[in-house]
N, C-alpha and C positions, 0 to 999 in steps of 0.2 A: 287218225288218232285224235286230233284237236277237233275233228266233227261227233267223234265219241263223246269227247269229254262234255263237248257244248250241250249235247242232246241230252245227257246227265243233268248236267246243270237246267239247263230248261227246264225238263221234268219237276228237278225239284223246287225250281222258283216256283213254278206254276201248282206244285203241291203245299205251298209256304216254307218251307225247308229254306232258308235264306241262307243260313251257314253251310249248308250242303251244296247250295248252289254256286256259293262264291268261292269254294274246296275247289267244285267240279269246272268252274268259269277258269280262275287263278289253272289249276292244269292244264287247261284249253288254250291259255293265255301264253303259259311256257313254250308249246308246242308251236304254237303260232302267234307270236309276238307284235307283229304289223295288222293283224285280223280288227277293226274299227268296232266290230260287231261285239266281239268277245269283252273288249272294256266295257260297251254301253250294259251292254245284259249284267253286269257284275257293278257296274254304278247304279242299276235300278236294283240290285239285289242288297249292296250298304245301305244305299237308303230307305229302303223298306225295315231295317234293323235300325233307323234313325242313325247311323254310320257316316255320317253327312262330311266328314272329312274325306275320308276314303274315297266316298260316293264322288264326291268334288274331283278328287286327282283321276279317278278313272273317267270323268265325262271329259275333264279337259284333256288328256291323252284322248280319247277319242274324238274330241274336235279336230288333233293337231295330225290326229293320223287321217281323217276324211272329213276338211272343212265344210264340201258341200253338202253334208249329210244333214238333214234339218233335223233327225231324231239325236244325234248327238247335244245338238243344243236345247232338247227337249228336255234331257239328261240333266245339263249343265247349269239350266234354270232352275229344275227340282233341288239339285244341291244346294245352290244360293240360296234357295230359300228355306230350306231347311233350316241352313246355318243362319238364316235371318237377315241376309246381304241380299237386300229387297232393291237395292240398285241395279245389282250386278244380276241379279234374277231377270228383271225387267229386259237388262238391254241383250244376257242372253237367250229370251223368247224372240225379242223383236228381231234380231239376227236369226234365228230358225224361223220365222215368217217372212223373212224376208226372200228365203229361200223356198220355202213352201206356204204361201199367202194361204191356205186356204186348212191348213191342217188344226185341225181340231183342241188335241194334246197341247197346243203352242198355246193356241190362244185361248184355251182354259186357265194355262202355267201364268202368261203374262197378266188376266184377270185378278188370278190368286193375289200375285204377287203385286201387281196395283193395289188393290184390296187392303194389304198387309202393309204394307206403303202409307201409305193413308191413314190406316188405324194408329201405327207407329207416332205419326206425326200429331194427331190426334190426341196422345195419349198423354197423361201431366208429366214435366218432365223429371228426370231422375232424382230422387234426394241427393243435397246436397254431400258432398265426403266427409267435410268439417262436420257436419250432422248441425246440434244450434250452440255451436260455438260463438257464432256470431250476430248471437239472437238475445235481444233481450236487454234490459237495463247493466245486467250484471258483465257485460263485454266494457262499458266505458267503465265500471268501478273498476276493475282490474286494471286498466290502461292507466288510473287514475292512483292507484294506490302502487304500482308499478315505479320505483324512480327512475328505470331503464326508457318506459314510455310517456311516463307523466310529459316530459319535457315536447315530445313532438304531438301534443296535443294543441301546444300552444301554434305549430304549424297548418293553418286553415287547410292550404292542401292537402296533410295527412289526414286531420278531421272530416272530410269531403271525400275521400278517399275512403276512411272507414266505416262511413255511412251509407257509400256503394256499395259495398264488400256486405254489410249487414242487409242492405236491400236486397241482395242475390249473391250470396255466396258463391256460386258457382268462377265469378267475375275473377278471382284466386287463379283462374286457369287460362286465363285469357293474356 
C-alpha cells in the first residue's frame, strides 16, 4: 500500500505535479512512517514549490531516520539554502561527502552554497533600522535644543559615544 502511494507520488513529481506528489508522498508516509525514502522524495517535492520550511523538517527526519544515507543530506542542504542558511547548507553537504566523497548532487549543493556564501558576505550591508536618524547636522540640534539631553552633551563620553552611533548606526545593537 505505502509502495502504491510512493509510485503515485513519483509519477507525479516527475510529471511536476508537486502538490500531487507530496498528497501521494504524505499517504505513503502514513502507511509507513520509519521508510527514510518517503520523507526525502517529499523534501525534494516542498522544495521544488520553494516550501523550504517543510522541505527542511522532512530532510532533517530523514537524516535522523538513516544517517548514513548521503542523499538525505543532499536533501538537507537544498533546504538550507533555500531558506538562505548558507552555513548550515555548507556543512550539511560536507557531511553527505563525507559519506559519499565522490557524489555529484553534494558537491554541486556545497558549490552553490559556497557561492551564496560569498556573494552574501560580498554584498553592502543592511540598512540601517533607525534609517538616518542618526545622520546629519540636524541629530546634535535636537540633542541640543532637547533640556532632557542638552546637559549630557556636556559629558565627552556621551559625545564620543554619539559620534559612533552616527558613524554606524547599526553600533545601537551591539
Amino acid at each position: 500500500m505505502a509502495d502504491e502511494a510512493k509510485a503515485k507520488g513519483n509519477a507525479a513529481f516527475s510529471s511536476g505535479d508537486f502538490n500531487y506528489a507530496i498528497k501521494h508522498f504524505t499517504e505513503a508516509i502514513n502507511l509507513a512512517p520509519t521508510n527514510h525514502v518517503l520523507y526525502s522524495n517529499r523534501s525534494a517535492a516542498y522544495a521544488s514549490l520553494h516550501q523550504y520550511d517543510a522541505a527542511l523538517s522532512d530532510a532533517k527526519k530523514t537524516v535522523e531516520l538513516k544517517p548514513d544515507w548521503s542523499k538525505g543530506y543532499s536533501r538537507l542542504g537544498a533546504a538550507h539554502l533555500g531558506l538562505h542558511q548558507y552555513q548550515d547548507a555548507i556543512s550539511a553537504y560536507k557531511k553527505g561527502l563525507e559519506i559519499d566523497p565522490n557524489n555529484e548532487a553534494l558537491k554541486s549543493g556545497l558549490a552553490d552554497a559556497q557561492s551564496a556564501s560569498a556573494s552574501r558576505s560580498r554584498a553592502a550591508p543592511p540598512p540601517s533600522p533607525f534609517g538616518d536618524a542618526f545622520q546629519g547636522p540636524e541629530m546634535w540640534a535636537k540633542l541640543t535644543a532637547d533640556p532632557k539631553t542638552r546637559l549630557y552633551l556636556q559629558q565627552p563620553d556621551f559625545v564620543k559615544a554619539m559620534q559612533e552611533i552616527q558613524k554606524n548606526p547599526n553600533k545601537l545593537n551591539e
